[in-house]
C-alpha positions as CSV (number, residue, x, y, z in Angstrom):
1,X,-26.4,84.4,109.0
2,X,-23.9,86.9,107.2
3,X,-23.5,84.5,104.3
4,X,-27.2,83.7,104.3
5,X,-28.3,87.1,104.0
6,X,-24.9,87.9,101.4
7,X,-26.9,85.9,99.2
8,X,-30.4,86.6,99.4
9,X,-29.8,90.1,99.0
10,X,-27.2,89.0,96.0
11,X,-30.5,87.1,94.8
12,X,-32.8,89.2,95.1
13,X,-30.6,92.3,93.0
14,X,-30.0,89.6,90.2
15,X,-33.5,88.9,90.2
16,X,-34.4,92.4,90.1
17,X,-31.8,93.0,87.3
18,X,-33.0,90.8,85.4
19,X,-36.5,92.0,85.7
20,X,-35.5,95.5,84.8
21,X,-33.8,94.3,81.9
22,X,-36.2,92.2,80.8
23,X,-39.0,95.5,80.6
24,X,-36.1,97.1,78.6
25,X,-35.8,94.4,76.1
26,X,-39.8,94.5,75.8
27,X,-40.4,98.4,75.6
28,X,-37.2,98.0,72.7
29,X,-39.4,98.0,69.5
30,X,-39.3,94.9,67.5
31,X,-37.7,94.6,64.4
32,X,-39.8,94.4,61.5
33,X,-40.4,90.5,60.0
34,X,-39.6,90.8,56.4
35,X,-42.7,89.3,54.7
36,X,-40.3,86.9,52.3
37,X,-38.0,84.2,53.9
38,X,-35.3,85.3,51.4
39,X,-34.4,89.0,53.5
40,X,-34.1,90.0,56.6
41,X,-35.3,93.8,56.9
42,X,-32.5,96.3,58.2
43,X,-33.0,99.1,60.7
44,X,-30.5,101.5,62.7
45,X,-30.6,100.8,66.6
46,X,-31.9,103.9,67.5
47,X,-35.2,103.5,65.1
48,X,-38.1,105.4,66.0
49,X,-41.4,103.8,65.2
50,X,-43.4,106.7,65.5
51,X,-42.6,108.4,62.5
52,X,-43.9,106.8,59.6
53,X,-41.8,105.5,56.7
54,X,-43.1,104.2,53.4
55,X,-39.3,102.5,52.5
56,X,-37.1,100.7,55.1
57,X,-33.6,101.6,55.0
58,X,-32.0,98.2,53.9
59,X,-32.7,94.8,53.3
60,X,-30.4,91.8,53.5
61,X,-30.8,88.9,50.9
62,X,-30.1,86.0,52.7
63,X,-31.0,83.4,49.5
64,X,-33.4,83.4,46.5
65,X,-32.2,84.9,43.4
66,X,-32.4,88.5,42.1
67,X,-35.1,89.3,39.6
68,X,-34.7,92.8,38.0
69,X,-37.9,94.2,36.2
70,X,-37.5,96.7,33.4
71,X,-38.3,100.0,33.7
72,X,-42.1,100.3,33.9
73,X,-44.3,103.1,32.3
74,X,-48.0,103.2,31.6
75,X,-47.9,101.8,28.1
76,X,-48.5,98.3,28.1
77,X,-45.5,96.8,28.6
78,X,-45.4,94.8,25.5
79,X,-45.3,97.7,23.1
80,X,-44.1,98.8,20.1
81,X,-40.1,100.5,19.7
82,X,-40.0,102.4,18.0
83,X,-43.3,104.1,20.1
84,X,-46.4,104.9,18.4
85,X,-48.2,108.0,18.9
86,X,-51.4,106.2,18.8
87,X,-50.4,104.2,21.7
88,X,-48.6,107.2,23.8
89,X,-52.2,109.5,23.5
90,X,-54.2,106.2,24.1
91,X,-52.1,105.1,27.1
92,X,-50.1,108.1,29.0
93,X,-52.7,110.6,29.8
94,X,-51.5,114.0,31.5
95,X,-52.2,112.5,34.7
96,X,-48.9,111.4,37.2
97,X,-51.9,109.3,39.4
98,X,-53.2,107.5,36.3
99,X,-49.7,106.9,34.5
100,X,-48.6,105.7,38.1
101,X,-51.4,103.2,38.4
102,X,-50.6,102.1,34.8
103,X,-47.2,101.2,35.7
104,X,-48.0,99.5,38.9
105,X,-50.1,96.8,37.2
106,X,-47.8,96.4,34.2
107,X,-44.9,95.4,37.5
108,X,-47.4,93.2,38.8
109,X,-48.0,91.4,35.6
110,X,-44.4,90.8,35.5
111,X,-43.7,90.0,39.1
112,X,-47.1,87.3,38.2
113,X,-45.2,85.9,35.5
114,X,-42.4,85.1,37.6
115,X,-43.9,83.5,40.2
116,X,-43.6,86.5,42.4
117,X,-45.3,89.5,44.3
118,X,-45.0,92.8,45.6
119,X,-43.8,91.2,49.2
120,X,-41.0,90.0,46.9
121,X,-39.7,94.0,45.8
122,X,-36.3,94.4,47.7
123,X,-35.8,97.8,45.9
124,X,-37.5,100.0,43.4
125,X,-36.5,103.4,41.4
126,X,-39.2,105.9,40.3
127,X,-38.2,108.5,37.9
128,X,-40.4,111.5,37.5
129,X,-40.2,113.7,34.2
130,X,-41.7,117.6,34.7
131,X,-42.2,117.2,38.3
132,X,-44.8,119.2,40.5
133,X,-44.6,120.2,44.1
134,X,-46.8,116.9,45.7
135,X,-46.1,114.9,43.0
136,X,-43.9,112.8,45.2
137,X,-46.7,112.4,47.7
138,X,-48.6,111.3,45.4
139,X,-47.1,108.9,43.1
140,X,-45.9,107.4,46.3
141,X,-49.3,106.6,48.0
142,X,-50.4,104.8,45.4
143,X,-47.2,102.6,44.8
144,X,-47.2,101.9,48.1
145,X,-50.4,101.3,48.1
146,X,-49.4,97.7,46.0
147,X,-47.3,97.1,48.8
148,X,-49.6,97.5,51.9
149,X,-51.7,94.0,51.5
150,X,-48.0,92.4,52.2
151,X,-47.5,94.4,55.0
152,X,-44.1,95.2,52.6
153,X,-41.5,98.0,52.3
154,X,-39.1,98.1,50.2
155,X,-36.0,100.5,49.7
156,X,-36.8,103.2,47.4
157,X,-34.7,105.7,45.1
158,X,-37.3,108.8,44.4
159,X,-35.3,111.2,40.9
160,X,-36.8,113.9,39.1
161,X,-35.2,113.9,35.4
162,X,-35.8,116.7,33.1
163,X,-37.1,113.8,30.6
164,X,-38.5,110.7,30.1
165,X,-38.8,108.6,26.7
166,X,-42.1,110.6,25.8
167,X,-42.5,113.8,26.2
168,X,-46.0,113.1,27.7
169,X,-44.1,110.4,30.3
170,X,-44.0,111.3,33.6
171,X,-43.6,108.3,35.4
172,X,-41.2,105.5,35.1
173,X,-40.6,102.8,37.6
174,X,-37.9,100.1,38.2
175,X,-37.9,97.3,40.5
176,X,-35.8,94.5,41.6
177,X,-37.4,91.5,43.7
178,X,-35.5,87.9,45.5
179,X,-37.2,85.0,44.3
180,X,-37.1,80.8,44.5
């Protein structure tokens, strides 16, 4: 009878164990699914899914191939070099939100020609000339605003430079994708 109740009780605190362990494994959040087979999305052990984050902090590339975008501002992107003033007044108005927007379909023209999207983005660089206070806020809503269909973040560098190519550029964005 000893040995008999030596292992039911052995049993039943496995069982129990294992229960326990298997509510901590489910209240542990889940790691986000990168929306592109090529990356796996990166985030520290103790990450708190309450705050809100509009970047992840890393993303492995598993496969796929590295497509780097130039630098993006709100003049069309095929333009002339040296610029135009007809095309800077036409196209970069003194407006971060409208220059940003500008940019952000320029990208996704390129990322179209390449067979890619924003899901695609592993990284991107935004460089701000003149900067505001909220001007981070802002130009960052509505780039990530290209990303939210995809349910995507990517890692982002945010700089404010004391100039840009144009003295009426205050936006410039960079990114870099993983493709077929």
């Amino acid at each position: 009878m000893t040995k008999t109740t030596t292992s039911l009780r052995l049993g039943f605190t496995l069982a129990l164990f294992t229960l326990a362990l298997g509510s901590f494994v489910a209240a542990m959040p889940a790691p986000a699914q990168a929306q592109n087979q090529h990356m796996d999305i990166i985030h520290h052990p103790n990450y708190d899914r309450s705050v809100f984050m509009p970047f992840v902090p890393g993303i492995k590339i598993k496969s796929g191939k590295l497509l780097w975008l130039a630098g993006t501002t709100a003049l069309p992107v095929y333009h002339d070099h040296p610029h135009k003033r007809e095309q800077i007044l036409q196209h970069m108005p003194n407006d971060l939100e409208a220059q940003t927007r500008a940019a952000m379909d320029g990208i996704k023209l390129t990322l179209d020609a390449a067979g890619a999207s924003f899901k695609d983005v592993v990284h991107y660089f935004v460089f701000r000339a003149r900067p505001r206070m909220g001007d981070i806020g802002k130009a960052s809503g509505i780039i990530n605003s290209y990303f939210a269909p995809f349910n995507h973040k990517p890692t982002s560098t945010n700089m404010a430079v004391l100039e840009l190519g144009e003295p009426e550029q205050l936006i410039e964005i960079q990114m870099v994708a993983v493709v077929d």
